[in-house]
N, CA and C atoms of all chains as a GROMACS GRO file, in nm:
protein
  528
    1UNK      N    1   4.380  20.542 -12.483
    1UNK     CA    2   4.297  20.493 -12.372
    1UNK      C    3   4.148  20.509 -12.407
    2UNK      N    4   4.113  20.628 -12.440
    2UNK     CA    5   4.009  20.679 -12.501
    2UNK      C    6   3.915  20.554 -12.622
    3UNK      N    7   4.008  20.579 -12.705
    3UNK     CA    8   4.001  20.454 -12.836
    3UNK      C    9   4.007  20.308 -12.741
    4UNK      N   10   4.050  20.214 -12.675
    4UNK     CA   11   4.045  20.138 -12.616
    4UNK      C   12   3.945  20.122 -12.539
    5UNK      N   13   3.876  20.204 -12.448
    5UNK     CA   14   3.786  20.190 -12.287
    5UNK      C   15   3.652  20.153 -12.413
    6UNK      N   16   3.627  20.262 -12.574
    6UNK     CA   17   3.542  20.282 -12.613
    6UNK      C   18   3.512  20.134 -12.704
    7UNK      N   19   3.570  20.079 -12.779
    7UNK     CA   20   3.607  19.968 -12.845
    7UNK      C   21   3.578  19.888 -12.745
    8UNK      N   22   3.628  19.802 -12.631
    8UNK     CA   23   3.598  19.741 -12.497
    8UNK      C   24   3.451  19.763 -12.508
    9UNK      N   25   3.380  19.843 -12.434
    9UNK     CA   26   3.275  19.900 -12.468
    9UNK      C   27   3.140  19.776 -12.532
   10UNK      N   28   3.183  19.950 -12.654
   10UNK     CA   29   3.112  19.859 -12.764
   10UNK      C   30   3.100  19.716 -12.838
   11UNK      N   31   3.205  19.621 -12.781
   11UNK     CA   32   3.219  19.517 -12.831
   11UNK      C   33   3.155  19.405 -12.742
   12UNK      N   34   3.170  19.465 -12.621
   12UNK     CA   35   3.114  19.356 -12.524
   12UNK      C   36   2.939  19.369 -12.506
   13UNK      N   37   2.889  19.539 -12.518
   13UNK     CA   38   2.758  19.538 -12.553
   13UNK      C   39   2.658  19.490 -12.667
   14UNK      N   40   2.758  19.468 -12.786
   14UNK     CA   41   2.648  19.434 -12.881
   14UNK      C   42   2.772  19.296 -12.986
   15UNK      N   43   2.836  19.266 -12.914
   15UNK     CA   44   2.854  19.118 -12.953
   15UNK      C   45   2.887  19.012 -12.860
   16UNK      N   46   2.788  18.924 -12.950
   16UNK     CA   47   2.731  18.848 -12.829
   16UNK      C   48   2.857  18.706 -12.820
   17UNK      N   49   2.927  18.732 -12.929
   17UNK     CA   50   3.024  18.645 -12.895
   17UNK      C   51   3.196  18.673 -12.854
   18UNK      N   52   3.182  18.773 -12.798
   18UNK     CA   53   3.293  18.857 -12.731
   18UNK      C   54   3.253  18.827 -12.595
   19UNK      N   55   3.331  18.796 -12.511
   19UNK     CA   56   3.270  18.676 -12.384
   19UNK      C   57   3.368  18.820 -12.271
   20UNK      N   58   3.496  18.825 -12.336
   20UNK     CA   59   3.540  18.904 -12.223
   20UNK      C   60   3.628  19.013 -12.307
   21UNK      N   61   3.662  19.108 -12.260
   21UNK     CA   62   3.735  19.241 -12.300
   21UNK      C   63   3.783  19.324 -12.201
   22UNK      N   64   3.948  19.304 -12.123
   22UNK     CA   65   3.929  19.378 -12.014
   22UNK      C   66   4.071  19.406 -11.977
   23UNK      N   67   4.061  19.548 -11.997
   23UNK     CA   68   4.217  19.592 -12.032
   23UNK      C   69   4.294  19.665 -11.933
   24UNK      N   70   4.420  19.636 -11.906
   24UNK     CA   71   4.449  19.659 -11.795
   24UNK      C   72   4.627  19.737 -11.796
   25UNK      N   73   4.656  19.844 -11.714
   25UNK     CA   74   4.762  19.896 -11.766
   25UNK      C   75   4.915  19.901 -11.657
   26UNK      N   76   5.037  19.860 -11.705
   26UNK     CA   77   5.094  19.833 -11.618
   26UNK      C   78   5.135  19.923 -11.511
   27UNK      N   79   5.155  19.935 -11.412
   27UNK     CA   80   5.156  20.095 -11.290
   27UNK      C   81   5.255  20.140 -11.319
   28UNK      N   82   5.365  20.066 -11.340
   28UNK     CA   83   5.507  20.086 -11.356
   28UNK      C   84   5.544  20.204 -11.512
   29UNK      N   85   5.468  20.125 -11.561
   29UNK     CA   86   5.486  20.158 -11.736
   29UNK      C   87   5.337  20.167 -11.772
   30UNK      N   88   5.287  20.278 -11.807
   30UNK     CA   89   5.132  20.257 -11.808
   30UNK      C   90   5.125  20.257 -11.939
   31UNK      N   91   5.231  20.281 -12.034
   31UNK     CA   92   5.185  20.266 -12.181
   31UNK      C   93   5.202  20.129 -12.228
   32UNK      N   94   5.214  20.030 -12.122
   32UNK     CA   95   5.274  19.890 -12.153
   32UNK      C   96   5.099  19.828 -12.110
   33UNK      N   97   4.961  19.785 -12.196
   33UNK     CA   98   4.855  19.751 -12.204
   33UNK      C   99   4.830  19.589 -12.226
   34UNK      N  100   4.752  19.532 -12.151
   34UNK     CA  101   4.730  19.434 -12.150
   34UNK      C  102   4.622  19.430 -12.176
   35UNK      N  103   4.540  19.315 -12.271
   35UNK     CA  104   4.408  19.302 -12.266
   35UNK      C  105   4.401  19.145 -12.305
   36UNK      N  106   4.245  19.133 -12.203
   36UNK     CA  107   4.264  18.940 -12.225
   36UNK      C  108   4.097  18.940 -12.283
   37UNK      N  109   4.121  18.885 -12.405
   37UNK     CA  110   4.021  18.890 -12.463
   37UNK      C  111   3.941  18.722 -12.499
   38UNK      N  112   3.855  18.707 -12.520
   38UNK     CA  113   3.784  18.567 -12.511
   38UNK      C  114   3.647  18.572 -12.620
   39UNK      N  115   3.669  18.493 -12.701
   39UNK     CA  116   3.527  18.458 -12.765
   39UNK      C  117   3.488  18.350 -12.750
   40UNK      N  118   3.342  18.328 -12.792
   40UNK     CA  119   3.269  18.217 -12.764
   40UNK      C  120   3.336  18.105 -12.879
   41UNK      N  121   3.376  18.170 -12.996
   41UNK     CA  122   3.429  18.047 -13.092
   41UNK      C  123   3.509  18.147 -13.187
   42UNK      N  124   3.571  18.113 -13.328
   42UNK     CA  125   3.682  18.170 -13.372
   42UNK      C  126   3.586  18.250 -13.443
   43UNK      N  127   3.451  18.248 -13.501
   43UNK     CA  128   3.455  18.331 -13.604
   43UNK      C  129   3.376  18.493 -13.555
   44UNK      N  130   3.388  18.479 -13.370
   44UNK     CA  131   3.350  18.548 -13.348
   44UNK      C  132   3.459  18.627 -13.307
   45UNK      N  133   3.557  18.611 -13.291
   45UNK     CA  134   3.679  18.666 -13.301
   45UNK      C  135   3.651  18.738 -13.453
   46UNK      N  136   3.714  18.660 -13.553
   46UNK     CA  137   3.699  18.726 -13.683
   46UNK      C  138   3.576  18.828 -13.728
   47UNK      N  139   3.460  18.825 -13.679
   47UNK     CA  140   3.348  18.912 -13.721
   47UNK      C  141   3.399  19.018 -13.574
   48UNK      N  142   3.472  19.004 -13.494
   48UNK     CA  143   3.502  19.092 -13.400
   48UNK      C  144   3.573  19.168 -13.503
   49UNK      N  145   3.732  19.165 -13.544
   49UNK     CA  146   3.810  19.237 -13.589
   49UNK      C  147   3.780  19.297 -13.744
   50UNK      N  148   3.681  19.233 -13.809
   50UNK     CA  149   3.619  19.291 -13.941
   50UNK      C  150   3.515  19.385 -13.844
   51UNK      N  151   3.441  19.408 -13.719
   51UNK     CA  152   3.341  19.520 -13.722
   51UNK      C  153   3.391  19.649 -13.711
   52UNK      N  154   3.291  19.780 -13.714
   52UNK     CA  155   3.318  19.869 -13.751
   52UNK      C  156   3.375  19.948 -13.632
   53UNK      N  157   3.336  19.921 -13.505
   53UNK     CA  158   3.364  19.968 -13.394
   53UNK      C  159   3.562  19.936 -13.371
   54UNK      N  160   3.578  19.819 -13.411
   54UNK     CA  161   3.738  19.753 -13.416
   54UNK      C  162   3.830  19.855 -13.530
   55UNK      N  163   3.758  19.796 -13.579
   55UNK     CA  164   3.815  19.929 -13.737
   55UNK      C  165   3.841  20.047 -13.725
   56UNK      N  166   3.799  20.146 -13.642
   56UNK     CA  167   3.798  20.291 -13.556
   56UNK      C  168   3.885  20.244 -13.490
   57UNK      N  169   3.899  20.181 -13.376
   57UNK     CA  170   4.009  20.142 -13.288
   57UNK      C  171   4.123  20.149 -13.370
   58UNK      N  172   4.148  20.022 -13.416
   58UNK     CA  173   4.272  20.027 -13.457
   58UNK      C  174   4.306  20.108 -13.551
   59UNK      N  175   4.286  20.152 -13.709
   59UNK     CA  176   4.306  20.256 -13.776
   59UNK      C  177   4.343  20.399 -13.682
   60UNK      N  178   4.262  20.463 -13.547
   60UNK     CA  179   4.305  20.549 -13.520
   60UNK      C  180   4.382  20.562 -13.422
   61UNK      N  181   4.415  20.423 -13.366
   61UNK     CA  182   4.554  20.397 -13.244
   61UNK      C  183   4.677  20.357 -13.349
   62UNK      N  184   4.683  20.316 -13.469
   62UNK     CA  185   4.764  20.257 -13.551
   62UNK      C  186   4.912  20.319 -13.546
   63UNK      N  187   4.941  20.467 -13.525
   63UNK     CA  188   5.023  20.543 -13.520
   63UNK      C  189   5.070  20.568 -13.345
   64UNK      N  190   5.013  20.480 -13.248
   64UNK     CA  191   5.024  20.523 -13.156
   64UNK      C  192   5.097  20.385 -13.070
   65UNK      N  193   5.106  20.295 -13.153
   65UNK     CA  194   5.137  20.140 -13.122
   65UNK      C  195   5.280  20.121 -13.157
   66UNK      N  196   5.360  20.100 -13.068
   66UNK     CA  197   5.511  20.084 -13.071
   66UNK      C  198   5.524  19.908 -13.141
   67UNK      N  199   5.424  19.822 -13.039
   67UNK     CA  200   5.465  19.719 -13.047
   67UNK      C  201   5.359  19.636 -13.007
   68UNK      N  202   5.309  19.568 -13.064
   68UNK     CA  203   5.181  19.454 -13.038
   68UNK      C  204   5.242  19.307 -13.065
   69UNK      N  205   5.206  19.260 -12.912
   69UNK     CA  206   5.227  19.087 -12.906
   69UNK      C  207   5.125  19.011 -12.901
   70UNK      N  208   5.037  18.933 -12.940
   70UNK     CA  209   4.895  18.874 -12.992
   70UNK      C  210   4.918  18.713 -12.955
   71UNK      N  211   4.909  18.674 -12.823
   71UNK     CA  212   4.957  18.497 -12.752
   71UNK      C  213   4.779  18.456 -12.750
   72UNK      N  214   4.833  18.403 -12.798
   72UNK     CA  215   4.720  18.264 -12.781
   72UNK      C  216   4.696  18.198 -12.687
   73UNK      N  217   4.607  18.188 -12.624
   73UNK     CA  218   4.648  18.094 -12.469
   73UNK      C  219   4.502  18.004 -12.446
   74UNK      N  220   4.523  17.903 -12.348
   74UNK     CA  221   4.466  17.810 -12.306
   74UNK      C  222   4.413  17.824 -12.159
   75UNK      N  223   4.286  17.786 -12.124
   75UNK     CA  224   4.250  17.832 -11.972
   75UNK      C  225   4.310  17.709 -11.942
   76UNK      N  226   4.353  17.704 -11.778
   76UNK     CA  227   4.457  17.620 -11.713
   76UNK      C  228   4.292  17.505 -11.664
   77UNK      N  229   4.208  17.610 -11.610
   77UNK     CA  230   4.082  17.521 -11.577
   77UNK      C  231   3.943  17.555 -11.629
   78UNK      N  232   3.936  17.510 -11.709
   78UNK     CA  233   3.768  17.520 -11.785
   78UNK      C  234   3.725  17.529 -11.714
   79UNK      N  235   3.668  17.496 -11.626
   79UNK     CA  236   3.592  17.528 -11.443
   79UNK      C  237   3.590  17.653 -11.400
   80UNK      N  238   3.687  17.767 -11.432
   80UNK     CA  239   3.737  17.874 -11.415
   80UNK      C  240   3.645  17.977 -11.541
   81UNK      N  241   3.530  18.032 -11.414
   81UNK     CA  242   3.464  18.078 -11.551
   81UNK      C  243   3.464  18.219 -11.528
   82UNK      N  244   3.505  18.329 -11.627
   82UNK     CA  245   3.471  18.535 -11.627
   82UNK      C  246   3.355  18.551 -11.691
   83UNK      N  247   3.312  18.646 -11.597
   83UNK     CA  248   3.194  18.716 -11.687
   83UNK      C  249   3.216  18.850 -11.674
   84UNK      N  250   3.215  18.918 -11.801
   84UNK     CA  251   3.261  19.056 -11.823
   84UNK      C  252   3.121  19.121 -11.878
   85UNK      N  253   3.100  19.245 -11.802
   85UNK     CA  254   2.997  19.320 -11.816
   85UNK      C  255   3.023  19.459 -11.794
   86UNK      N  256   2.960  19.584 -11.869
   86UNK     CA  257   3.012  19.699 -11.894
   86UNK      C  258   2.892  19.771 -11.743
   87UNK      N  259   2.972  19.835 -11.618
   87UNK     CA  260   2.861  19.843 -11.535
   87UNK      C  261   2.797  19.987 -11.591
   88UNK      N  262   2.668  19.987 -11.595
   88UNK     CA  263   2.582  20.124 -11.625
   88UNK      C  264   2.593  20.239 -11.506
   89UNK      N  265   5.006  17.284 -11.287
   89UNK     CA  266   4.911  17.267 -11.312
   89UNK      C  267   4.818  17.250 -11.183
   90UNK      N  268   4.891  17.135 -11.137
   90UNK     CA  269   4.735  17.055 -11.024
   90UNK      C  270   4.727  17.189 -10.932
   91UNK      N  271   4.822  17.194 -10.862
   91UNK     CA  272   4.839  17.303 -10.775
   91UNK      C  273   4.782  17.451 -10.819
   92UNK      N  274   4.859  17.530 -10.930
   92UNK     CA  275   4.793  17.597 -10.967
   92UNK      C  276   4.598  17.622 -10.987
   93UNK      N  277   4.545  17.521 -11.014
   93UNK     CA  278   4.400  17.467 -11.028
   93UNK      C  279   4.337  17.492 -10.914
   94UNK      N  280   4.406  17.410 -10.811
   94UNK     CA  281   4.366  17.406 -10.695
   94UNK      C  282   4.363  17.512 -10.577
   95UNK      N  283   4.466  17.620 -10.633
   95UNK     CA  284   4.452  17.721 -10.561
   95UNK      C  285   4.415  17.836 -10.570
   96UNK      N  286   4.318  17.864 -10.673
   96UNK     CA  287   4.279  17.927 -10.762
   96UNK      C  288   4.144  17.862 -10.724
   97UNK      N  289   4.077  17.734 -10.705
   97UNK     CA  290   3.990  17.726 -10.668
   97UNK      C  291   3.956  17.761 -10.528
   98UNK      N  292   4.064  17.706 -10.444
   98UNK     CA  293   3.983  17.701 -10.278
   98UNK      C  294   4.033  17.914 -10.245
   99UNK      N  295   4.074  17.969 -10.366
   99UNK     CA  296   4.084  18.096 -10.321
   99UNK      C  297   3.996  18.149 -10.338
  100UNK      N  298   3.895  18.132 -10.452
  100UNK     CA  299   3.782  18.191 -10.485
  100UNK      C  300   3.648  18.181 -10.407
  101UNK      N  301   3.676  18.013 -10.364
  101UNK     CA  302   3.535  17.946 -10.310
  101UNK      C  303   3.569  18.002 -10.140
  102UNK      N  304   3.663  18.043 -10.121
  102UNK     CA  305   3.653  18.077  -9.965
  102UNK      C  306   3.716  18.190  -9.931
  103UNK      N  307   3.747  18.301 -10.036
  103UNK     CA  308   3.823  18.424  -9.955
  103UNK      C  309   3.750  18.543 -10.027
  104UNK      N  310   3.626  18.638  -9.977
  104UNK     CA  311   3.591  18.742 -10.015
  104UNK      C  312   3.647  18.842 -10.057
  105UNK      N  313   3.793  18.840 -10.042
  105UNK     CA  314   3.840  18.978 -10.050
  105UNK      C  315   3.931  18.906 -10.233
  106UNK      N  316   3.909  18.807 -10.253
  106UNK     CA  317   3.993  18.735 -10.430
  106UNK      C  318   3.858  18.756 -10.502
  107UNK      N  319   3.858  18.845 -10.577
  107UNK     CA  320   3.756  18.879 -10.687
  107UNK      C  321   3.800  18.762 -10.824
  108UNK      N  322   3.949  18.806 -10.834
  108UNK     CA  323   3.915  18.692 -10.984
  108UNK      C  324   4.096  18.674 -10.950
  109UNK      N  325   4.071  18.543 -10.993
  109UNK     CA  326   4.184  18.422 -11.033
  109UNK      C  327   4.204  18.335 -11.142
  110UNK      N  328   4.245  18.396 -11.220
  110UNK     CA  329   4.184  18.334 -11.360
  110UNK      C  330   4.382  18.275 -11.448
  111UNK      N  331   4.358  18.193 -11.464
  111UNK     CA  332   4.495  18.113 -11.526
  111UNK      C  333   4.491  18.091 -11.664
  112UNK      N  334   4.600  18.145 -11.717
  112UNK     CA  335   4.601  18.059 -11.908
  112UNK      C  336   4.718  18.024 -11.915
  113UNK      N  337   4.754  17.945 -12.013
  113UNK     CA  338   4.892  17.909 -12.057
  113UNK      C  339   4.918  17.888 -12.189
  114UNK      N  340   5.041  17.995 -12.243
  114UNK     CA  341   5.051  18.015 -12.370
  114UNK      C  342   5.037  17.929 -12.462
  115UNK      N  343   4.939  17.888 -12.565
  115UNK     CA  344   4.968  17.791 -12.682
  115UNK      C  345   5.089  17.757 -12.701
  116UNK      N  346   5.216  17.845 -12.759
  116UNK     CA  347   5.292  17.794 -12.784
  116UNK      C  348   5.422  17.758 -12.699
  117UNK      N  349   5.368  17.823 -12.596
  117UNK     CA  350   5.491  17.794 -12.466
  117UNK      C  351   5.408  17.775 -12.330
  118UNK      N  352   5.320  17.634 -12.347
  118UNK     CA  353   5.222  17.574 -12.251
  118UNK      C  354   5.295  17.641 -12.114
  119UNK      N  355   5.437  17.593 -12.105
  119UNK     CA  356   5.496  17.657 -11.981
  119UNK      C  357   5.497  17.815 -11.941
  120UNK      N  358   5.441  17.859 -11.983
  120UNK     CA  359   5.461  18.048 -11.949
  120UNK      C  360   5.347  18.051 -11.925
  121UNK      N  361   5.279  18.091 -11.810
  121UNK     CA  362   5.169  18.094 -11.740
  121UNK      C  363   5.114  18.270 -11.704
  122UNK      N  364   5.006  18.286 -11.695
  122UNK     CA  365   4.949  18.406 -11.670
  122UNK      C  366   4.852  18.423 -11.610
  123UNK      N  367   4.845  18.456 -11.507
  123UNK     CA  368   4.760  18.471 -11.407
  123UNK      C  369   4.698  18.642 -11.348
  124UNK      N  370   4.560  18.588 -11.390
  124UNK     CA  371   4.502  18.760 -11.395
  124UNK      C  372   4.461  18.760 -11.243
  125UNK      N  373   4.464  18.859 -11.150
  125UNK     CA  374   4.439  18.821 -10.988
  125UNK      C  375   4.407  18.960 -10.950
  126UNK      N  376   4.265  18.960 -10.904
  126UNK     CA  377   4.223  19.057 -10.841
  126UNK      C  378   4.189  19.080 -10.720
  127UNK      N  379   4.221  19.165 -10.635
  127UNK     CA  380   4.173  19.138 -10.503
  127UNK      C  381   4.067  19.331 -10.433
  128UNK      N  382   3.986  19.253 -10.389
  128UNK     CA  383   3.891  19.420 -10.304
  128UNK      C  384   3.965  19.494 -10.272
  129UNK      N  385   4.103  19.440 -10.188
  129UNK     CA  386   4.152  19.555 -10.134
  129UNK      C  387   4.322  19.492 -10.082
  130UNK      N  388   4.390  19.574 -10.040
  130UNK     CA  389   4.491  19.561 -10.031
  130UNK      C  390   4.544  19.432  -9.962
  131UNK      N  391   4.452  19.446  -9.827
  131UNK     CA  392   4.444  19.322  -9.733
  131UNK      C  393   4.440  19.216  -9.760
  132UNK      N  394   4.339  19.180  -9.856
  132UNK     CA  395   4.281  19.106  -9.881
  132UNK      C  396   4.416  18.981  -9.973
  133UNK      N  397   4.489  19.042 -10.052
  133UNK     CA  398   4.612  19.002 -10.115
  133UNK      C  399   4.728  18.962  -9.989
  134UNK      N  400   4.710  19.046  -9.896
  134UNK     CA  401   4.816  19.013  -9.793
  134UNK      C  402   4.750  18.874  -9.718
  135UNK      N  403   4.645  18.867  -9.693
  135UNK     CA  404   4.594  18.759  -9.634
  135UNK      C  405   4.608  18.606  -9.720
  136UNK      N  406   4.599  18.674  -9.831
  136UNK     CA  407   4.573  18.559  -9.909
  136UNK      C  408   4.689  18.482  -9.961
  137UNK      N  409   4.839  18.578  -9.910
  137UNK     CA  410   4.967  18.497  -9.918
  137UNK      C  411   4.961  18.455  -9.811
  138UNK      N  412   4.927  18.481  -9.713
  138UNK     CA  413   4.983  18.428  -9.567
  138UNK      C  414   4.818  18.271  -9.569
  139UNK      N  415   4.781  18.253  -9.698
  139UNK     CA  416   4.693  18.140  -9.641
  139UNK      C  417   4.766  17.994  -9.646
  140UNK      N  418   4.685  17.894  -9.610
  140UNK     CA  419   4.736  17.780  -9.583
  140UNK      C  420   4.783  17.757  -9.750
  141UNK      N  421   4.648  17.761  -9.794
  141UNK     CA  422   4.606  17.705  -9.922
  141UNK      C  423   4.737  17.803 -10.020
  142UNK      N  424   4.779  17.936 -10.020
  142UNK     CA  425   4.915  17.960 -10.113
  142UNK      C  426   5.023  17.921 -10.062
  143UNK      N  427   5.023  17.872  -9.967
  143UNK     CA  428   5.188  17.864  -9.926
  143UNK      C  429   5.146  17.655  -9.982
  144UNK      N  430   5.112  17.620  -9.958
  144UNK     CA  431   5.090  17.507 -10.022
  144UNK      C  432   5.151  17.525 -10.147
  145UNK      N  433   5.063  17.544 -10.246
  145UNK     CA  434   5.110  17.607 -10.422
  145UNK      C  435   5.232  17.668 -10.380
  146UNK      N  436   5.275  17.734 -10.313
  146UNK     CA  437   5.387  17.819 -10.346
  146UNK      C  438   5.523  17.734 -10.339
  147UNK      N  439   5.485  17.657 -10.172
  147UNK     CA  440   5.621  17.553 -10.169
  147UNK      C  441   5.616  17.439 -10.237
  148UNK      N  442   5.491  17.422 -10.281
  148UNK     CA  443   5.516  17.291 -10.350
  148UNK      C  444   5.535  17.292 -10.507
  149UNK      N  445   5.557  17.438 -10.582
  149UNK     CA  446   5.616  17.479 -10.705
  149UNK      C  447   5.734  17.555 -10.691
  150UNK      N  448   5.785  17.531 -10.620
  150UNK     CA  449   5.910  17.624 -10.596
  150UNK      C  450   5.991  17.604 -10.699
  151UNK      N  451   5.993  17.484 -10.687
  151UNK     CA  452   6.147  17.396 -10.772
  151UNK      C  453   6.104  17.405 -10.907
  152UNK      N  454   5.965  17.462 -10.951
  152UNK     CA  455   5.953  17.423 -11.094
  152UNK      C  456   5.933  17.544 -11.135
  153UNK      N  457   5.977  17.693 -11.082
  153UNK     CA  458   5.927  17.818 -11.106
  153UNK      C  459   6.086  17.860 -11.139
  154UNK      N  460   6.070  17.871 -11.290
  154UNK     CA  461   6.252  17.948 -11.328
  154UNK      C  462   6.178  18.124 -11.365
  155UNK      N  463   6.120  18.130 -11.349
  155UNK     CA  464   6.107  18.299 -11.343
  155UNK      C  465   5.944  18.347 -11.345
  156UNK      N  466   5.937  18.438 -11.235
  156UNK     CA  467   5.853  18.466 -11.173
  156UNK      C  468   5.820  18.632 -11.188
  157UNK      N  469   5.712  18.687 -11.273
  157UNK     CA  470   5.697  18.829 -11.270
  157UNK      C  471   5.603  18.884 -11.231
  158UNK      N  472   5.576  19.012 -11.102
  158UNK     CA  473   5.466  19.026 -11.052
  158UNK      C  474   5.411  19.173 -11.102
  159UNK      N  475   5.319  19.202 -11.204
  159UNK     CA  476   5.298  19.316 -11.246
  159UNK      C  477   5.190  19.381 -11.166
  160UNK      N  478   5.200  19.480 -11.094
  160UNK     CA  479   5.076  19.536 -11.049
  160UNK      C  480   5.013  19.643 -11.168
  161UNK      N  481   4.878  19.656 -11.192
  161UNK     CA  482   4.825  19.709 -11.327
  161UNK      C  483   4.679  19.741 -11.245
  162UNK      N  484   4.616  19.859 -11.348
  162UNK     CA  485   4.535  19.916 -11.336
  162UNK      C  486   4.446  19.906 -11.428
  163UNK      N  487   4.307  19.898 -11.384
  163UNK     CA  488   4.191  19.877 -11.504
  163UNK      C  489   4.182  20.015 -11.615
  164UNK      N  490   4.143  19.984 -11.747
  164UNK     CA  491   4.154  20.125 -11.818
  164UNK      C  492   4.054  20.154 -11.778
  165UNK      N  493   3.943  20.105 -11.763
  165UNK     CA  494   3.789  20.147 -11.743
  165UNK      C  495   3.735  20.037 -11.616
  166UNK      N  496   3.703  20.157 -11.493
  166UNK     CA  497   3.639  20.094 -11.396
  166UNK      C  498   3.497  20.048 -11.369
  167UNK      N  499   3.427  20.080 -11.505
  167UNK     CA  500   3.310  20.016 -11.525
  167UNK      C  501   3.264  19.892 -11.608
  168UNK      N  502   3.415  19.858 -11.603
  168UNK     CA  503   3.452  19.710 -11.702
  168UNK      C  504   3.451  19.644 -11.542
  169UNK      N  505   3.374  19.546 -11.593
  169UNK     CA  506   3.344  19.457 -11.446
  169UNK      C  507   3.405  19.312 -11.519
  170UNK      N  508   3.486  19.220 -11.402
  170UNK     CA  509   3.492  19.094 -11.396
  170UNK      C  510   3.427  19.047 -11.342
  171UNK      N  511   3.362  18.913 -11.310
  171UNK     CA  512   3.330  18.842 -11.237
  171UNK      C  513   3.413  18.732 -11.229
  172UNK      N  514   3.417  18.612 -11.150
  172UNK     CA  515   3.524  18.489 -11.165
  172UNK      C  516   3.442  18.401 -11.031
  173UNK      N  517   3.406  18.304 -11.047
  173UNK     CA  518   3.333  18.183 -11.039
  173UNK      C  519   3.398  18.043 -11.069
  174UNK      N  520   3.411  17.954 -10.971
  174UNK     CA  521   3.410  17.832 -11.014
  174UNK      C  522   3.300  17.739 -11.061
  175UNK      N  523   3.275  17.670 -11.159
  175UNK     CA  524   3.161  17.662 -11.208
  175UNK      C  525   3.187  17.472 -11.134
  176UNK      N  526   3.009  17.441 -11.066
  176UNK     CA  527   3.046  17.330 -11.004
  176UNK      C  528   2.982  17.205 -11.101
   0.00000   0.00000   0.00000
């Protein structure tokens, strides 16, 4: 959780093409994590998961991950706009 | 789709207590839908089934809904803010 809230974080403060990051845990099953993540275009995705802040994340949750599912998805309405901001 | 769109819009543009309504649909299984839904407060979700505007969407997708899952989930970090806007 720790590794996650911090990664979230840092990714949405200092990249500017990380649009949303916002992770959410199921009540039922709280080790069952959802996160809906959004970039402005793909290679900000990719300079997402090469930075150094991601790299800490995952390397030190790596042993703690049963099972990761990674869907691709489509907004139903482009009209439909998030803005994700870390509140101070 | 239409429905979905549509109720997701007139929920946002007219019910204070729907923070975010946000829809995707899987790349590879357009049909498996996910809907992130936040509401202020408890009420606010109860009101917002009993509106005109969901029971609309609701009866008028009935017949096309083969499985339906309602996860209630918790933010990891409550200073991760959404916003959700229809953009006009």
């Amino acid at each position: 959780m720790k590794y996650a809230v911090e990664v979230g974080t840092v990714s949405l403060e200092t990249e500017p093409g990380v649009l949303t990051m916002n992770a959410v845990a199921d009540k039922e099953n709280p080790c069952d994590i959802t996160i809906l993540e959004t970039y402005a275009i793909r290679e900000a995705y990719e300079s997402h998961i090469a930075s150094e802040h991601f790299q800490k994340y995952k390397q030190g949750t790596l042993h703690m991950v049963d099972s990761l599912r990674l869907d691709d998805v489509t907004p139903l309405n482009p009209n439909n706009i998030l803005t994700n901001i870390i509140r101070k």
